[in-house]
C-alpha positions as CSV (number, residue, x, y, z in Angstrom):
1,X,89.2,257.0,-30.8
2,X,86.1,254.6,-30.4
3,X,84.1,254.5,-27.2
4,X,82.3,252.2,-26.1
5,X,79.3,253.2,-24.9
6,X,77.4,250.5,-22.1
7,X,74.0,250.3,-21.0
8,X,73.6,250.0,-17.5
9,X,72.7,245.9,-17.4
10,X,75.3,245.1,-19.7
11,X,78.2,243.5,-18.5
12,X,78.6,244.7,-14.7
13,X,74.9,243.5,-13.8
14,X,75.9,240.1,-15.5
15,X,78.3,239.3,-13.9
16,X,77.3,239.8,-10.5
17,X,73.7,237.6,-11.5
18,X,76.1,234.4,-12.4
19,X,77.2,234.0,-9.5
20,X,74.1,234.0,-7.6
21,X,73.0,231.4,-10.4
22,X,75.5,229.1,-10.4
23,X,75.6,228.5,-6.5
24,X,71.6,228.0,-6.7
25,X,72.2,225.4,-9.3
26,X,75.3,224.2,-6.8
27,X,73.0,224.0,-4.1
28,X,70.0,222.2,-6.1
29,X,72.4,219.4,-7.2
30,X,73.7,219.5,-3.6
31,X,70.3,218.8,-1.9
32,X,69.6,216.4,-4.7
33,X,72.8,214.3,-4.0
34,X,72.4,214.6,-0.2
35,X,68.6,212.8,-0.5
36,X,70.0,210.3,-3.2
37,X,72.7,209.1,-0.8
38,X,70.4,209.2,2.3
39,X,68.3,207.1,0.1
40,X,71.1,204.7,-0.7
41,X,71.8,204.6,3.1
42,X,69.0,204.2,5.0
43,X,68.4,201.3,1.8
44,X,72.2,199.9,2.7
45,X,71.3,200.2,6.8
46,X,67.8,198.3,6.4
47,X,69.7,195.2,4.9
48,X,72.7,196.1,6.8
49,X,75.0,192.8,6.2
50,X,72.6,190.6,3.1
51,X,74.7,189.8,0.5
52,X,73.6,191.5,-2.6
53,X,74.5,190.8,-6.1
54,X,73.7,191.3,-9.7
55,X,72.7,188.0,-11.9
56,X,69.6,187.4,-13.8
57,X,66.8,186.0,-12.2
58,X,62.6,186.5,-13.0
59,X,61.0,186.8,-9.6
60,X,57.6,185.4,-8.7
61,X,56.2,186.4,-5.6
62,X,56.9,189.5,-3.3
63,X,60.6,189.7,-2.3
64,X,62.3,193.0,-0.5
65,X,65.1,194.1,-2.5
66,X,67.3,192.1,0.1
67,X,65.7,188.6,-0.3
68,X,65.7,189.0,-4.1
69,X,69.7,190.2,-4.0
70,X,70.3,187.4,-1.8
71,X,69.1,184.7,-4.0
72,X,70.6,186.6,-6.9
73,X,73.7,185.8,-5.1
74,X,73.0,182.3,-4.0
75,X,72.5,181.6,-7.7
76,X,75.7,183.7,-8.6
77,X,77.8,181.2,-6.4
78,X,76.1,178.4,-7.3
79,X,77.0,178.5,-11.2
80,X,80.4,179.7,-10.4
81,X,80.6,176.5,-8.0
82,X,81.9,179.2,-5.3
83,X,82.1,177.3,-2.2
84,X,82.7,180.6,-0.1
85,X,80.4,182.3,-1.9
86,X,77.9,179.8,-1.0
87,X,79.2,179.8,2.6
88,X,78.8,183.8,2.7
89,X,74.8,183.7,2.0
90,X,74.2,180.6,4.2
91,X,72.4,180.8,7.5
92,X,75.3,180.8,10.2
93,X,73.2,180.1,13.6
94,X,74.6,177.6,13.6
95,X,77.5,177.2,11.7
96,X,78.0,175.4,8.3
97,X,79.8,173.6,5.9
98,X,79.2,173.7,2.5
99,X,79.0,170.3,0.8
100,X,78.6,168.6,-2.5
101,X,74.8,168.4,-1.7
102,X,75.0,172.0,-1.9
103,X,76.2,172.1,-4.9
104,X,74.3,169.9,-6.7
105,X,72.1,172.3,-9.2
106,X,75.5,174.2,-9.7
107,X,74.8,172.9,-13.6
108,X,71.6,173.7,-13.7
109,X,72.3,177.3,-12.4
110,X,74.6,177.8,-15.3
111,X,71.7,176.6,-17.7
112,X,69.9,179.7,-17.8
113,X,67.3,182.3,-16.5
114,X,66.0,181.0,-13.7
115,X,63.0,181.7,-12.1
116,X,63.1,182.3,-7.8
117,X,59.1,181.9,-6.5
118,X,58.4,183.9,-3.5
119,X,55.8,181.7,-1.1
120,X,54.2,183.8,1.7
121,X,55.5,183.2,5.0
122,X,52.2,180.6,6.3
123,X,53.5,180.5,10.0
124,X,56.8,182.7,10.5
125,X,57.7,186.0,9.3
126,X,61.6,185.2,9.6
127,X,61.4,182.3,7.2
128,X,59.9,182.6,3.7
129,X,59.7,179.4,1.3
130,X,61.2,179.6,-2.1
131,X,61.1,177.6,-5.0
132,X,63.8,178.1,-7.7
133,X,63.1,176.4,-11.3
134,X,66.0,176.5,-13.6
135,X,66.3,176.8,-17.4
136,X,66.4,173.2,-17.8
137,X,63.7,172.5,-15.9
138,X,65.1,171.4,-12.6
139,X,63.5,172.5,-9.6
140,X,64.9,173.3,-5.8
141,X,62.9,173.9,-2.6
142,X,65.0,175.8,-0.1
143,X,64.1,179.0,2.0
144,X,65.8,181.8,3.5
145,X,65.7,182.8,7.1
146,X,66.4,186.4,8.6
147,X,68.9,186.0,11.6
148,X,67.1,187.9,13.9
149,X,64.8,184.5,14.5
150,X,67.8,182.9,16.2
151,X,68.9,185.8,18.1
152,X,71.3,187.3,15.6
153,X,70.9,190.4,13.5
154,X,68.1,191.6,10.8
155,X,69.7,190.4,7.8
156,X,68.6,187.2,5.6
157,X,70.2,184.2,4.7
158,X,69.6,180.9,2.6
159,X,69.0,177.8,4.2
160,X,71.6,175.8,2.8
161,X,74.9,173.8,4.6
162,X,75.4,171.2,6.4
163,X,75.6,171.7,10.6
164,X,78.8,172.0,11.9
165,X,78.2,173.1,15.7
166,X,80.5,171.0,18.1
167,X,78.8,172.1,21.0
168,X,78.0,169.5,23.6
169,X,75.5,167.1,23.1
170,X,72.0,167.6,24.6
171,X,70.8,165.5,27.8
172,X,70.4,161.6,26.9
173,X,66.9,160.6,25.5
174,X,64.5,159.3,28.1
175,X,64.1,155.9,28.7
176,X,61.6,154.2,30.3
177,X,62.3,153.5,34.4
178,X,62.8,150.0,35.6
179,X,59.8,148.0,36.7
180,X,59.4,149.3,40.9
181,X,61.5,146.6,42.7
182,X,58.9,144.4,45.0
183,X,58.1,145.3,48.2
184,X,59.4,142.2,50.5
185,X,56.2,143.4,53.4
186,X,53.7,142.4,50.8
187,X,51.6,139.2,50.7
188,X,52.3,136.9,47.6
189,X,48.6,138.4,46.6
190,X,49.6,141.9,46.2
191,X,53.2,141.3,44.7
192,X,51.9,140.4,41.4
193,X,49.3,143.4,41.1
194,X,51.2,145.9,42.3
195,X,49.5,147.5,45.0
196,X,51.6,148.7,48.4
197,X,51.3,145.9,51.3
198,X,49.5,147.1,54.3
């Protein structure tokens, strides 16, 4: 007969050391993913609703992750000639349509990398200028507004559609009065200058 003859931290002592290891390492990649995804959160709850996508673009200026992903989208839409797509990133205070003057540099998105330039906000820190030159050289002015400036909430939108609010139409423009009719107690003298009769 053989016998087997073990030391005292063979296999016993082993054992009882791997599980100990193995939950630490559970527990590290737990942590780990609980940050990450409070990360990914707190990211997802700062832009809470702006449209995000993924399309090439070189960015000029100095964009959150939310403005860039927005105009990364606008572009998206716009070479795809996505009406609702273009509809989702406009500015909806008030309402839109989306019209062929929208989607005139649908072409020209298709072209090629396009470049998005970032101005700095010069009076309002809700509405930053942008300047998009495409591959073939054309070039757009538009801008993008964050909602909270018309009483909606924090998330950013392009400036693009056509107004479609029906709501009723604001007071009459002012007109001049009539001429003060003339006072019949007045002496022929002061009816043509004007001045009150005694």
């Amino acid at each position: 007969m053989n016998w087997v003859i073990r030391s005292p931290g063979s296999m016993p002592g082993r054992r009882q050391r791997r599980p100990v290891v193995t939950m630490a390492v559970v527990a590290a990649v737990a942590v780990f993913g609980a940050v990450w995804l409070g990360h990914a959160a707190w990211a997802a709850y700062k832009s809470r609703t702006t449209p995000s996508c993924s399309w090439p673009l070189r960015i000029l200026g100095k964009p959150s992750a939310a403005q860039a992903g927005l105009v990364r989208c606008y572009l998206r839409a716009l070479a795809g000639h996505d009406t609702g797509g273009l509809g989702a990133v406009a500015d909806y205070m008030p309402p839109v349509r989306i019209t062929r003057a929208d989607l005139a540099h649908s072409a020209d998105a298709r072209s090629g990398l396009a470049t998005a330039t970032f101005l700095p906000a010069d009076v309002d820190i809700a509405y930053m200028p942008l300047i998009i030159r495409y591959a073939d050289g054309a070039t757009d002015r538009l801008g993008i507004e964050n909602m909270i400036a018309m009483g909606g909430p924090n998330t950013w939108r392009m400036t693009i559609g056509t107004d479609v609010s029906h709501g009723p139409p604001g007071p009459a423009p002012a007109t001049a009065a009539p001429p003060p009719a003339p006072n019949p107690l007045a002496s022929p003298a002061q009816q043509g200058t004007g001045q009150p009769g005694n």
